[in-house]
MIDRENBA-575928 format. One record per residue: x, y, z of N, C-alpha, C in turn; residue in one letter; residue number from 1. Coordinates in steps of 0.001 Angstrom, whole numbers, plus 500000, padded with zeros to 6 digits. Layout:
<atoms>
ATOM      n.X      n.Y      n.Z     ca.X     ca.Y     ca.Z      c.X      c.Y      c.Z   rest    nr
ATOM        X        Y        Z        X        Y        Z        X        Y        Z      a   NUM
...
</atoms>
This chain:
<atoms>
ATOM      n.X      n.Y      n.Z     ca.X     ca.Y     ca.Z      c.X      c.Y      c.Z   rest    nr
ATOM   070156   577072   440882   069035   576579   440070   068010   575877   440961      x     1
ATOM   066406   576469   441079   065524   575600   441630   064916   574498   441014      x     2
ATOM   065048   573506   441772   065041   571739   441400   063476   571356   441637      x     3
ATOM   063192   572241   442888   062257   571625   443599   060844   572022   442984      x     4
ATOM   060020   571910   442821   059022   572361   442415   057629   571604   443170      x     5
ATOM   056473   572506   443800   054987   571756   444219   053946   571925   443092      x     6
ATOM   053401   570861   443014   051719   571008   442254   050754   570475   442253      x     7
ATOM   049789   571833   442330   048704   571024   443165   048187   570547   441856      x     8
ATOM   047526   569686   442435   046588   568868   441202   045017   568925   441144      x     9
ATOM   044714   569867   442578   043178   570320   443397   043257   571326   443452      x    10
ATOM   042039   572467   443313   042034   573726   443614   041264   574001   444677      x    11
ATOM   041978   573390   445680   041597   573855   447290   042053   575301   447456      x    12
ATOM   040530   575867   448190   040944   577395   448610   041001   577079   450269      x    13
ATOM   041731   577033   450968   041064   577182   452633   041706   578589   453095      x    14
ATOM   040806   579354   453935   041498   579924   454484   042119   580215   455911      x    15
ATOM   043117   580342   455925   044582   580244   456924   044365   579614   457770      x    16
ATOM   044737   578080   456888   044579   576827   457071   046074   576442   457732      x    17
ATOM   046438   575600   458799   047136   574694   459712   047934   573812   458348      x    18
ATOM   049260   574126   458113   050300   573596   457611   050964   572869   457981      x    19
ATOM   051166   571304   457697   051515   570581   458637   052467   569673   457669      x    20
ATOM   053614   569358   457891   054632   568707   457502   055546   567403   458437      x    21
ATOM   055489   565959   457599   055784   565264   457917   056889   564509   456965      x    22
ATOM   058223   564485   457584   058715   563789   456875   059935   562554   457467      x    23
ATOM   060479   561514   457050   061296   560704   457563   062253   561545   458049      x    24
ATOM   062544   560555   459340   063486   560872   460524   063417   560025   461209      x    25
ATOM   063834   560119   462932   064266   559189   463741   063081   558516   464314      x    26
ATOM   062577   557357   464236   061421   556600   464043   060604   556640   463091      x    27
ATOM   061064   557455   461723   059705   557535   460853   059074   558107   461560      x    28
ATOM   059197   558917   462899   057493   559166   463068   056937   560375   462437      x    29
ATOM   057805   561278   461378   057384   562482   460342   056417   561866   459868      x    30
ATOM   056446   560814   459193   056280   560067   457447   054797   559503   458319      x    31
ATOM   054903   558727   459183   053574   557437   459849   053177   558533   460102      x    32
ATOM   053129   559670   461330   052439   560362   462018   051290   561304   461077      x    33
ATOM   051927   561870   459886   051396   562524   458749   050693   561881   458391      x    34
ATOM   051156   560453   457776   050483   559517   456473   049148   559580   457707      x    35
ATOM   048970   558828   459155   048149   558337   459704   046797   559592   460220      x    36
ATOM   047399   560848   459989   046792   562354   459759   045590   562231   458709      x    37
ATOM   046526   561914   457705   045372   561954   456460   044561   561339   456374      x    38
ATOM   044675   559487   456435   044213   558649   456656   042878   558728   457612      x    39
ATOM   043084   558667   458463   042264   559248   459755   040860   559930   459448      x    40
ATOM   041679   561184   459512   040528   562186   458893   039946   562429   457684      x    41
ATOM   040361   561374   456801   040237   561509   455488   040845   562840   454505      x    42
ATOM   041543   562977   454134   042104   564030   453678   042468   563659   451992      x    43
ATOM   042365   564554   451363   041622   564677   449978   043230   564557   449303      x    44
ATOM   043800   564124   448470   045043   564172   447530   044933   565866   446768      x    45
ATOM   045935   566362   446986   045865   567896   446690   046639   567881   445547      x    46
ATOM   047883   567415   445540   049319   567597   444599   050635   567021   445127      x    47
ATOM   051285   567211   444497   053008   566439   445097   054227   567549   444650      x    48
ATOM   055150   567084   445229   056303   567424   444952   057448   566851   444523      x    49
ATOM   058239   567826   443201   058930   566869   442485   060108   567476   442480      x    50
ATOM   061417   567120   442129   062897   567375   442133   063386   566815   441055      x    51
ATOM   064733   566805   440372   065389   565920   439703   066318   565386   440944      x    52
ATOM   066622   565998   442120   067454   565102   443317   066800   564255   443826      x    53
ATOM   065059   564056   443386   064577   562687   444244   064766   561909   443244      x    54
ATOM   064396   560197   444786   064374   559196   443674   063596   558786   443328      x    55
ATOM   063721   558094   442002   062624   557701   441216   061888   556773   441948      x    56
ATOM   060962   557455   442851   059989   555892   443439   058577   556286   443452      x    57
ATOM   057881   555877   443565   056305   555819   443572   056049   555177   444630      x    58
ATOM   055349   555337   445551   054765   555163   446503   053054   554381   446620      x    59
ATOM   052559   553301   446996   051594   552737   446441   051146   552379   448119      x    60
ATOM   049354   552866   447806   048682   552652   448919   047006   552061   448438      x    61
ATOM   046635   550940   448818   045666   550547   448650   045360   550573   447186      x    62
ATOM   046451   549682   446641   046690   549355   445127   046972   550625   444135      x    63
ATOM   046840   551477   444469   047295   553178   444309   048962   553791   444119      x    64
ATOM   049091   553791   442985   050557   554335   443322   050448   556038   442889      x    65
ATOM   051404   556151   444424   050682   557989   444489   052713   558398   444426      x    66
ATOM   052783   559918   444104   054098   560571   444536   054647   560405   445877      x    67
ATOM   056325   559994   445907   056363   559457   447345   056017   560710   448295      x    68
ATOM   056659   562167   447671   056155   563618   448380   054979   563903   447651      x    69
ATOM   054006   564213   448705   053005   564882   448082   052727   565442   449336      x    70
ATOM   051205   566053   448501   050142   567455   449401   048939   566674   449776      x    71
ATOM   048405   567066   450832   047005   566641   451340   046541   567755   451773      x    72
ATOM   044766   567933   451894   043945   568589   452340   042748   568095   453019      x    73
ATOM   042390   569161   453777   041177   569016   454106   040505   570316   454391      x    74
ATOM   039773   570373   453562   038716   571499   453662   038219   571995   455322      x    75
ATOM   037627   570277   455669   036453   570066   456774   037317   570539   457884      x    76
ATOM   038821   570600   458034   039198   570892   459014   040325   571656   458795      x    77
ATOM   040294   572415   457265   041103   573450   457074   042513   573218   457425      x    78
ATOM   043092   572229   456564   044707   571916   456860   044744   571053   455658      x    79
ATOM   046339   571839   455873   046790   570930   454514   048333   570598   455259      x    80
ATOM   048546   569081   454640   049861   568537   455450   050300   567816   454116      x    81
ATOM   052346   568313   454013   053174   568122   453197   053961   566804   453711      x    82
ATOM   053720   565999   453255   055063   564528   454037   055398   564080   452583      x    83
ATOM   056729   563025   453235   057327   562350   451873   057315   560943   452591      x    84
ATOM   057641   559958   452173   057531   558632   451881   059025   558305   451860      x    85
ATOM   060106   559419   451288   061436   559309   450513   062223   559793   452030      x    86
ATOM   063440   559788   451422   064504   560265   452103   064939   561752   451062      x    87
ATOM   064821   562492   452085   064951   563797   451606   066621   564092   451162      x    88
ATOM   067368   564562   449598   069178   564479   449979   069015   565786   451084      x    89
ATOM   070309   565347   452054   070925   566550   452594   070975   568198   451699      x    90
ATOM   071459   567401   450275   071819   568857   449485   070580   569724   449106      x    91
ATOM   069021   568569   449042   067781   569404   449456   066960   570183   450675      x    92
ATOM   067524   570138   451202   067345   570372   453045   066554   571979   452811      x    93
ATOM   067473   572801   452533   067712   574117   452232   066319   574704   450982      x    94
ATOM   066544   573704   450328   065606   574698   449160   064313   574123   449635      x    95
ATOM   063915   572695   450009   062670   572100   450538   062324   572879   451436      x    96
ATOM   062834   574079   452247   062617   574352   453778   061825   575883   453164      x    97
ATOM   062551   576273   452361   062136   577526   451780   061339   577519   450902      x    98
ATOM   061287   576490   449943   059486   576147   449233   058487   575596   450434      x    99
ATOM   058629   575187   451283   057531   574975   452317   057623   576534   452819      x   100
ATOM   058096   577015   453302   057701   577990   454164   057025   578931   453131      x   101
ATOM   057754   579297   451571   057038   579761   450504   055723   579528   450636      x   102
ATOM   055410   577902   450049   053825   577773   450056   052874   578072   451027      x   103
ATOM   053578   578021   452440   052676   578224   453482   052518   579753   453814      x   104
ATOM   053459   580773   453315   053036   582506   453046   051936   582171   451686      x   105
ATOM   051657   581515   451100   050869   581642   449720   050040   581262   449969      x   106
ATOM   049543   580217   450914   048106   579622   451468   047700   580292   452627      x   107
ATOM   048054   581586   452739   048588   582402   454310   048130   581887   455435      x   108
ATOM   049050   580545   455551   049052   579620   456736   048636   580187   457957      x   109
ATOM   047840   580406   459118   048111   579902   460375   049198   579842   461022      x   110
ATOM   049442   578892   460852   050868   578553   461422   051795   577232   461178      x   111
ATOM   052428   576548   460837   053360   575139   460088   053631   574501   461430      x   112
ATOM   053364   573261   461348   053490   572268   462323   054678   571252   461570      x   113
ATOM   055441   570827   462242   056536   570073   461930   056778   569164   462647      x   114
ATOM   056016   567942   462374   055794   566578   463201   057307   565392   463265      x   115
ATOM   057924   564558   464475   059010   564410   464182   059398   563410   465000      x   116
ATOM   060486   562790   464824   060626   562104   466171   062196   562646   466698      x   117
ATOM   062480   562282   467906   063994   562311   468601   063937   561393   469399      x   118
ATOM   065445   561355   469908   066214   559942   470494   066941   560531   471821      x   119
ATOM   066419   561012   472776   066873   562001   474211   067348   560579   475110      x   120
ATOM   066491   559262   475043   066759   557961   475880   066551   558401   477001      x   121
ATOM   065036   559201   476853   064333   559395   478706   063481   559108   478383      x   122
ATOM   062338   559376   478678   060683   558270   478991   060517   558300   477864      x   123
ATOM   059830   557055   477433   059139   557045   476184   057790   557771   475123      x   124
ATOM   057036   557805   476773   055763   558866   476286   056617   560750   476318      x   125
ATOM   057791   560489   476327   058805   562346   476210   057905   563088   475024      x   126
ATOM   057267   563926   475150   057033   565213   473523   057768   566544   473898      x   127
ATOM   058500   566882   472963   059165   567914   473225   058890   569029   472128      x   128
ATOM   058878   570360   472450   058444   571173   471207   059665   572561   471188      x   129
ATOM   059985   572802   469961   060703   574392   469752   059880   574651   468525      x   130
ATOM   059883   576284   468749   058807   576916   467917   059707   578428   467946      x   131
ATOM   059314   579035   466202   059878   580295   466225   059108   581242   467192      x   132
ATOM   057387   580920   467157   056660   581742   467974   056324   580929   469612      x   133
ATOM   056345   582221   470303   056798   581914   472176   055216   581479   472340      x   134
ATOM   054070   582130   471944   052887   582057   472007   052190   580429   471300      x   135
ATOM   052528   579577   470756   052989   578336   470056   053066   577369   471265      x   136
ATOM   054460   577762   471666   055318   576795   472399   054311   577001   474080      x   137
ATOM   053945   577980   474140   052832   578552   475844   052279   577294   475366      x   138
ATOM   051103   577572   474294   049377   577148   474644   049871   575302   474512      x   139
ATOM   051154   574588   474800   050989   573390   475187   052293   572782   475876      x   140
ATOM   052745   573648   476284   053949   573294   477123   053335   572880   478751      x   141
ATOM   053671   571835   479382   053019   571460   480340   051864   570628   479997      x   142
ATOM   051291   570506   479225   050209   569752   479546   051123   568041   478678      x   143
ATOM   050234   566882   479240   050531   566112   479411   052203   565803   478641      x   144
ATOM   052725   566484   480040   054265   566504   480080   055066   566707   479231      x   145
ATOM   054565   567724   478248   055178   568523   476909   056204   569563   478067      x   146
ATOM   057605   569323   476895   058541   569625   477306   059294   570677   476245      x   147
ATOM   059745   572230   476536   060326   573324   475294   061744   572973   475666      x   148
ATOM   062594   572738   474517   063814   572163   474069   064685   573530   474465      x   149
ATOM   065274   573938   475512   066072   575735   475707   066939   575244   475125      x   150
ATOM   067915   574338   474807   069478   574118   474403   069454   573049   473363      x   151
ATOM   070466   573498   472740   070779   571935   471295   071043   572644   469887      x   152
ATOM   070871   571716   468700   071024   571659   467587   069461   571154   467001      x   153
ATOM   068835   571982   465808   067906   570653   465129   067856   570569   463413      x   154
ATOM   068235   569479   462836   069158   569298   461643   067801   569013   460697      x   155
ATOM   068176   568942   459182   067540   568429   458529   066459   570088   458010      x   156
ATOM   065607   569310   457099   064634   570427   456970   064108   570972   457716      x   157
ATOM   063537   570076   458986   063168   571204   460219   063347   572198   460081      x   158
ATOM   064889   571999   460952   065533   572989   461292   066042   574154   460564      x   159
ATOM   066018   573657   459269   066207   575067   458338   064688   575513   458126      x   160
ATOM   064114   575040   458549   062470   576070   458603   062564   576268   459802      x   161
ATOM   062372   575882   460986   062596   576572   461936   063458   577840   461802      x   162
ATOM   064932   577425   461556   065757   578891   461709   065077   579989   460457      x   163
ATOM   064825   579744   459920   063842   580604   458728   062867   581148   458982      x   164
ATOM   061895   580571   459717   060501   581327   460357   061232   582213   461472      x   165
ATOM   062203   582137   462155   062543   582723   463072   063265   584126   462745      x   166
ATOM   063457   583859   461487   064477   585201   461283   063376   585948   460053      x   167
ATOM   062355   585584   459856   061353   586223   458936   059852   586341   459838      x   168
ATOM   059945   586045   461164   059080   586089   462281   058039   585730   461380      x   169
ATOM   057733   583985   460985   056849   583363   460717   056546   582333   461292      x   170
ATOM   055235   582083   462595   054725   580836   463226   055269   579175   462545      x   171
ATOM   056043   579011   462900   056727   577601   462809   056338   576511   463963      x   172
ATOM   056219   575665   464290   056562   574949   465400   056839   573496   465380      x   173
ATOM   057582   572856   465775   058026   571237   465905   058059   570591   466655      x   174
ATOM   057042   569428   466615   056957   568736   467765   057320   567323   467465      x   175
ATOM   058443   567442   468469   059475   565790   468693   059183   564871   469776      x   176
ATOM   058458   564050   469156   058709   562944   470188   059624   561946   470612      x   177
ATOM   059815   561292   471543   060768   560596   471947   060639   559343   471403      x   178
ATOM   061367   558902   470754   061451   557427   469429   062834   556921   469178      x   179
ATOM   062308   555610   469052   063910   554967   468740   064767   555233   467334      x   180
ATOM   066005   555246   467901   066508   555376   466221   067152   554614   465818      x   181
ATOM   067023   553206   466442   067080   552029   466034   065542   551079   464828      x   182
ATOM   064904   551715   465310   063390   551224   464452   062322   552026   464243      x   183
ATOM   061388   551167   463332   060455   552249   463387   059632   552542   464619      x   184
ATOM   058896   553383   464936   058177   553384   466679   056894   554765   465705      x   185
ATOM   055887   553700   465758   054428   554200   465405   054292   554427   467007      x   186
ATOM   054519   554106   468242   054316   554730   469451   054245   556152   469968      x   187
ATOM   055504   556426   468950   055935   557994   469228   055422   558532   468017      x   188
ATOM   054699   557746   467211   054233   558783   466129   052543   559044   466567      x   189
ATOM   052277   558053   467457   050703   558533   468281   050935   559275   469917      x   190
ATOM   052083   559045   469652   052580   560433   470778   052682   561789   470402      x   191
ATOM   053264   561785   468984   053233   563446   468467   051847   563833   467962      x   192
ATOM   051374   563349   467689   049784   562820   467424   049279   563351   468674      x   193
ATOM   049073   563305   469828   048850   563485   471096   048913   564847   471277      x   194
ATOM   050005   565371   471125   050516   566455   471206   049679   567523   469920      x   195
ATOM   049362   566816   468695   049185   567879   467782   048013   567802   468336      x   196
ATOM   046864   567141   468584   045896   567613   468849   045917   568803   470396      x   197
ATOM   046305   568451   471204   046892   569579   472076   046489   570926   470592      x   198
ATOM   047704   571072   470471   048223   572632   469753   046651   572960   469098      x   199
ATOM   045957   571938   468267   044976   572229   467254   043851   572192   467799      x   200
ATOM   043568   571999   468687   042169   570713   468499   041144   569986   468205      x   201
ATOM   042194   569731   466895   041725   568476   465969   042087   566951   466662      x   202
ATOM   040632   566412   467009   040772   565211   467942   041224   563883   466624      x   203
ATOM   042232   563080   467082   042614   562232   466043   042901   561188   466633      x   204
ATOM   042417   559684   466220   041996   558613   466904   043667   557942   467094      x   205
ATOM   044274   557217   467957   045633   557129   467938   044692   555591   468420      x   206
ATOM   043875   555007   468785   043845   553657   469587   044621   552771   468975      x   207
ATOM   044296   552959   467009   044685   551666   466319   046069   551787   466000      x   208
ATOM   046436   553401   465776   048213   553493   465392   049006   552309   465625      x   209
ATOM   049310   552212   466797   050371   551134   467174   049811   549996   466788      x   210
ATOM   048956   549749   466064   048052   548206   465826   048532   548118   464428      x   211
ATOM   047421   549036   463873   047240   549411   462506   048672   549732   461279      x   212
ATOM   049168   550984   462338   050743   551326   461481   051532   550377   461104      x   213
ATOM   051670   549284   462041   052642   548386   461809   052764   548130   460582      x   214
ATOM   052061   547684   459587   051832   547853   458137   052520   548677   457130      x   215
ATOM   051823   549631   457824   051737   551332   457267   053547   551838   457220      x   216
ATOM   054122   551218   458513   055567   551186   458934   055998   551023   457736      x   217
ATOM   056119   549546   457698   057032   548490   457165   056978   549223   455370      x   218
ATOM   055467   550067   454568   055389   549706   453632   056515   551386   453295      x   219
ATOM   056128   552488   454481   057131   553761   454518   058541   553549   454573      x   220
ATOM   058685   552375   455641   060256   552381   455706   060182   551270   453875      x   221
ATOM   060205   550614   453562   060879   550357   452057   060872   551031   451101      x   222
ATOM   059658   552242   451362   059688   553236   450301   061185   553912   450701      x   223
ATOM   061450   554472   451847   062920   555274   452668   063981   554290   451830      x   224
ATOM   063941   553256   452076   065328   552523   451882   065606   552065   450539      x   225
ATOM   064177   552432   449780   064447   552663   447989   064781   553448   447483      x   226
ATOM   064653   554715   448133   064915   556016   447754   066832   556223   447772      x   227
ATOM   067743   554879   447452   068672   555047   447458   069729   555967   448238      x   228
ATOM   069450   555779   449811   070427   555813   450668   070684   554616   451747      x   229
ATOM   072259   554375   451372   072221   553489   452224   071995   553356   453776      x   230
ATOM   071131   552432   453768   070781   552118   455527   071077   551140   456371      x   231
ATOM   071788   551100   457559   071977   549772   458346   071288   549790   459021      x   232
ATOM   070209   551050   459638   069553   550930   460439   068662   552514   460721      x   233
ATOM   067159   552638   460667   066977   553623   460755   068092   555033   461222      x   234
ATOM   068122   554921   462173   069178   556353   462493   070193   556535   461381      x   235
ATOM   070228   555997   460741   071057   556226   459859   070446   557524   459127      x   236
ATOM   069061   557930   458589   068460   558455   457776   067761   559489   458683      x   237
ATOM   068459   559771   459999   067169   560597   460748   067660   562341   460828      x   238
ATOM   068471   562359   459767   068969   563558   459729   068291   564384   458366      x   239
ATOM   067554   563625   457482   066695   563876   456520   065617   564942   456765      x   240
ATOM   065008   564206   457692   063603   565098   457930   063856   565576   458982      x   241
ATOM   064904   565668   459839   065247   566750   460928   065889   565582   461874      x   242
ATOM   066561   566126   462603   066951   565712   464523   067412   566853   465124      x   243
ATOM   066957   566021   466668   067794   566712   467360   068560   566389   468707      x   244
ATOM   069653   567137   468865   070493   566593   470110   070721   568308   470604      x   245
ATOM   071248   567838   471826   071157   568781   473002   072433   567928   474085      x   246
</atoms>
């Protein structure tokens, strides 16, 4: 039985527009890196996404209480980016991975960006990327010390879109930065930030992130830790919106 359901609430047409998905994991940096996407560039409220497996929370920004998953757009720069606020269940992993990749054949995406953090405990400025397409992973491997992941595991929704675009040869790609999974780290979420503009180039202001997010952090992670899973400590929850080890 499908639980999951998207709706838009805008009738944005773009065409084959940059799909971009952010969701909690190891630093939050899915959830900040996305939220600070929209924000940024201004990006228009499109629609949300609803389940009977999420939890009942609402999400409230600038006295605003919005869906903790929802849709954003932008016309001006032709992208639309999916993040949640929530903790995704494990037992949704699977059907969330395949309604995203769904919607993004229906908006005939470009290509899906999958923003993220990981916990490798080598340099801090680390971005690392795996992508179903080789041509993806080229146009930014090497430049400011982007690194392609050859060996490992990567869990969570990611990774079931990843292994999905790969076996339906649909442009996927995920870019992990190196973040603690002890806390939140808006550092590594203006590090993957760094990196997406690389892939796009859509220039996106990162000066204030680590200033600014701190906020932005604190108000994502209580939305995460309402969404009724227990937490002792971020890593606890970074298997939600993907990880990975190697």
């Amino acid at each position: 039985m499908n639980s999951i359901e998207f709706h838009k609430t805008a009738d944005f047409k773009l065409k084959n527009p940059i799909v971009v998905v952010g969701l909690p994991g190891t630093g939050l940096v899915g959830s900040v890196s996305a939220s600070h996407l929209t924000e940024t560039l201004g990006f228009s409220f499109g629609g949300y996404i609803s389940s009977d497996q999420f939890a009942p929370l609402a999400a409230i920004h600038n006295y605003v209480p919005m869906p903790a998953a929802r849709i954003h757009y932008s016309e001006k720069h032709n992208m639309v980016v999916i993040l949640s606020e929530m903790t995704i269940p494990v037992a949704s992993s699977q059907e969330l991975a395949d309604k995203i990749l769904e919607f993004a054949k229906a908006v005939k995406a470009k290509y899906v960006v999958s923003l993220g953090g990981i916990s490798m405990n080598e340099d801090e400025n680390a971005v690392y990327v795996i992508s179903s397409d080789a041509k993806l992973s080229q146009s930014v491997i090497g430049k400011r010390g982007i690194k392609q992941i050859k060996e490992g595991a990567t869990t969570g929704v990611s990774g079931v879109l990843l292994a999905k675009s790969a076996l339906e040869k649909f442009p996927v790609i995920s870019i992990l930065a190196e973040a603690s999974a002890d806390y939140l780290d808006p550092h590594a979420a203006a590090n993957a930030l760094g990196a997406f503009s690389l892939l796009t180039g859509v220039n996106i202001s990162t000066v204030q992130l680590e200033k600014e997010a701190g906020e932005l952090s604190k108000v994502i992670k209580e939305n995460v830790l309402q969404s009724k899973v227990p937490v002792k400590k971020i890593s606890n929850i970074k298997d939600e919106g993907g990880s990975m080890y190697g």
